[in-house]
N, C-alpha and C positions, 0 to 999 in steps of 0.2 A: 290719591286723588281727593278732591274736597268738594262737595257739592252744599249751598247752603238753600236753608228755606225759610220759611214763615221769618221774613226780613220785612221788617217796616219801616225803616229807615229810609227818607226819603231821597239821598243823598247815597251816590256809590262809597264803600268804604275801600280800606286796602287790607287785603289778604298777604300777610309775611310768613314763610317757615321757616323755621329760625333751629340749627343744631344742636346737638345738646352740649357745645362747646360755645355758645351766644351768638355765633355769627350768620348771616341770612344764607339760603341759598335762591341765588336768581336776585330778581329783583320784585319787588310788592307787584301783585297782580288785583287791578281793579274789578269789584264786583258790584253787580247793581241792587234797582230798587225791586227785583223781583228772583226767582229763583234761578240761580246759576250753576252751571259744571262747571268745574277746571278739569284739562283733561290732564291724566296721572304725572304725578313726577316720580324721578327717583330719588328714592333718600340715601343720599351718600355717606352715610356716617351711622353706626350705633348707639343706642341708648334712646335718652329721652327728650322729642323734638318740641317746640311750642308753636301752635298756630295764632299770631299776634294778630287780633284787626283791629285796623286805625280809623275812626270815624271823625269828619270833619269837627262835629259837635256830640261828646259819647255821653252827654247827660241824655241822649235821643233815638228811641227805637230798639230794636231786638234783632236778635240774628242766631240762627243755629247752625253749626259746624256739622255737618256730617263725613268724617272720612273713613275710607274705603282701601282694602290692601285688592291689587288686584294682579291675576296672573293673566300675563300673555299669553300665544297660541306660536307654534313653530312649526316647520315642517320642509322637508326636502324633499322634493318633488324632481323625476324625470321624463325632460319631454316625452310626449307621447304617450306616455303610463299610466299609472294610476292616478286620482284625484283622491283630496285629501278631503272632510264635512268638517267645518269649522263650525263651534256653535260658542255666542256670543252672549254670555248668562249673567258677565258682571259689566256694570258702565264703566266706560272708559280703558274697557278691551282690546287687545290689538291682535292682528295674525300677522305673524312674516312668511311668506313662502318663498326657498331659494331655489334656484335652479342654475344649471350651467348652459353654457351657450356658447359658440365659435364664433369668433366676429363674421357677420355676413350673415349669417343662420337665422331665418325666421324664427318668430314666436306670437302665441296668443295666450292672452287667459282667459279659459273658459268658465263662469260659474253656470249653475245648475241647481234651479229648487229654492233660489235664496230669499227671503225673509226681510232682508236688507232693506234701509230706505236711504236713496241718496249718499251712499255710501263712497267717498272719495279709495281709490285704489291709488301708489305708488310705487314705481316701478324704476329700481335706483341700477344701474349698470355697474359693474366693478370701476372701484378707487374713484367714485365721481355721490358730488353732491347734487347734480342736478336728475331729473326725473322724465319718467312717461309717465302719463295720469290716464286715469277715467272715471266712470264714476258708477256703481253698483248699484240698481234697483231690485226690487223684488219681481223674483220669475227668472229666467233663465238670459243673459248675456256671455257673449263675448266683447272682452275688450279688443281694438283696431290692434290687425298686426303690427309687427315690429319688426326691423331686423335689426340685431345685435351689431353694436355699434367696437362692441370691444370684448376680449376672450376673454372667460372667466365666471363668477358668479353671479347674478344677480338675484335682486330680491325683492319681491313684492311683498308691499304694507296696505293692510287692511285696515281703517279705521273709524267703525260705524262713530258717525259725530254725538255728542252728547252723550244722553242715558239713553242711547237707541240699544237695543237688543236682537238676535235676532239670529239666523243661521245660512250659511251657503258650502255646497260644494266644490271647491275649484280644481280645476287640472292645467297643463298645460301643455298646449300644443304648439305646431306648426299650420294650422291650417283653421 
């Protein structure tokens, strides 16, 4: 992940990581005239990466890199059961909880205690790219039922936005 700051540049620049073989991964991502996150990528390759940034006019302004190694959160959860406390200590943190479900079978997820601000939640179904959402504040929520659309696993992503930090309990239920 790269977050930069003390940027004076008045003009957004482009942010490139580039492998230790020369070639880009992704495409340049724009950053502006004030402090930015990118949220994490992966670095698909070993060795030694370059962070290239392109400014419209580079006789002008300053900009500092700050990147971040950061580890996810995982966890397999069964309805009904136990819940899992996720706590959120580096930016640009993620939790995935899976769970299994019979097509037709309700479910909910319940956090408890959480810390969260505005927290979007994503909730992917087996073999599909499309989602259920909600979105996590601090204090106690559940997200709107569900019934399982298709048999198999699913997975919720937890993705506090930015450099937010912060902590919640989740479980998941039927009710």
């Amino acid at each position: 992940m790269c977050s930069s700051d003390l940027f004076s540049y008045p003009h957004p620049v482009s942010v490139q990581f580039v492998r230790p073989d020369g070639t880009s991964l992704g495409t340049a991502r724009k950053v502006g005239a004030s402090t930015t996150f990118l949220d994490p990528i992966r670095l698909d390759a070993s060795g030694t990466w370059r962070v290239v940034v392109s400014a419209p006019d580079p006789d002008a302004g300053a900009m500092r890199v700050l990147l971040r190694s950061v580890t996810d959160q995982n966890a397999t959860l069964t309805v009904g059961g136990a819940g899992v406390l996720f706590v959120f200590n580096q930016p640009g943190q993620v939790a995935r909880v899976s769970f299994t479900r019979t097509a037709g079978q309700p479910f909910v997820l319940h956090f408890v205690g959480s810390t969260l601000v505005n927290t979007p939640v994503r909730v992917y179904p087996p073999g599909t790219a499309s989602f259920l959402s909600c979105t996590v504040g601090a204090g106690n929520l559940t997200c709107p039922m569900h019934t399982a659309s298709t048999t198999g696993t699913y997975v919720a992503i937890i993705d506090p936005p930015g450099e937010n930090l912060g902590l919640t309990f989740v479980s998941v239920g039927t009710v």
